[in-house]
C-alpha positions, -999 to +999 in steps of 0.1 A: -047+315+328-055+279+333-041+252+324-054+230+297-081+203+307-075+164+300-101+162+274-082+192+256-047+166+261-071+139+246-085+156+216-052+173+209-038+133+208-067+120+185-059+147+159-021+140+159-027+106+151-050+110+126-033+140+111-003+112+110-029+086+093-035+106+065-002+116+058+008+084+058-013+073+023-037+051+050-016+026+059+000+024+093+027-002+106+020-019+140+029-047+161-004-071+152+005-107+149-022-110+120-009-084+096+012-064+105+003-033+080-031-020+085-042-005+050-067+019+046-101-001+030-106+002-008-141+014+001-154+040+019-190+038+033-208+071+042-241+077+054-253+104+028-294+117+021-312+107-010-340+129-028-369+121-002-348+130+025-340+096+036-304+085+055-287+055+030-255+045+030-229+050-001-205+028-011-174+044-029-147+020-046-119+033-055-117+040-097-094+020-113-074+026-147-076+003-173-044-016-181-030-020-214-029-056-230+007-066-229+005-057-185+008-086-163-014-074-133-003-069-100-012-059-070+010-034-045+008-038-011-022-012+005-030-011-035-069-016-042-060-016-083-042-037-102-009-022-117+012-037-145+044-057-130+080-042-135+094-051-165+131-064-175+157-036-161+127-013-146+130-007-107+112-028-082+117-033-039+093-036-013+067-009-021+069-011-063+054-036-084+067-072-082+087-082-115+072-102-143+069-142-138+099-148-155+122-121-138+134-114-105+142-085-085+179-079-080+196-061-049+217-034-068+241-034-041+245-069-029+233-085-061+205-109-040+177-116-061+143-123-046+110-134-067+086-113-042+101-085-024+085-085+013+068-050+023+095-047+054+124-050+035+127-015+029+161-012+022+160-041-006+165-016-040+165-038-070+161-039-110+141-067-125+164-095-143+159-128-159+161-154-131+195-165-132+200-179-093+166-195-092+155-173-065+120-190-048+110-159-023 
């Protein structure tokens, strides 16, 4: 039996690390200076065949829901539709909607409140309140 070549190592490595990509809804964390979350594009572009048999490319945007009319639109991070912002006592953190204008999101544990909750501050679990300490973040 031989032992496995280094293109088999290689291809064995891309599909790991795309098989990670896609389980991790598109976005993946690294150590760029410029963003440092890499989301996956709101588009996808594929090179498809129309009727006469000619090569075109497709653009695909992602469908989007309507929101109703009392929503204050948001955007998540790695989100390519708006979403309506968390209301008075609803959950919000790093990776939920941002609070209404007028609230903020308080730390259930430490009671911290922070306008805009980063994406890295995963630990940060909060309920949107009226602004009381005049957070600014």
């Amino acid at each position: 039996m031989e032992a496995p070549s280094r293109s088999t190592g290689a291809l064995f490595l891309i599909v790991v690390v795309a098989g990670l990509f896609l389980l991790s809804d598109g976005f993946i964390l690294t150590k760029d200076s410029a963003d440092l979350v890499h989301c996956k594009p709101c588009e996808q572009i594929s090179i498809v065949q129309d009727a006469k048999g000619n090569l075109v490319s497709k653009v695909e945007k992602e469908q989007c829901r309507p929101l109703p009319a009392d929503c204050e639109a948001v955007r998540v991070k790695c989100g390519c539709c708006d979403v309506c912002a968390s209301k008075e006592k609803e959950p919000c953190g790093a990776w939920r909607p941002r609070c209404e204008k007028a609230l903020t999101c308080s730390n259930v544990e430490t009671g911290v409140e922070k306008a805009d909750v980063e994406w890295y501050n995963f630990d940060f679990v909060g309920i949107c309140v009226k602004n009381t300490k005049g957070a600014k973040e």
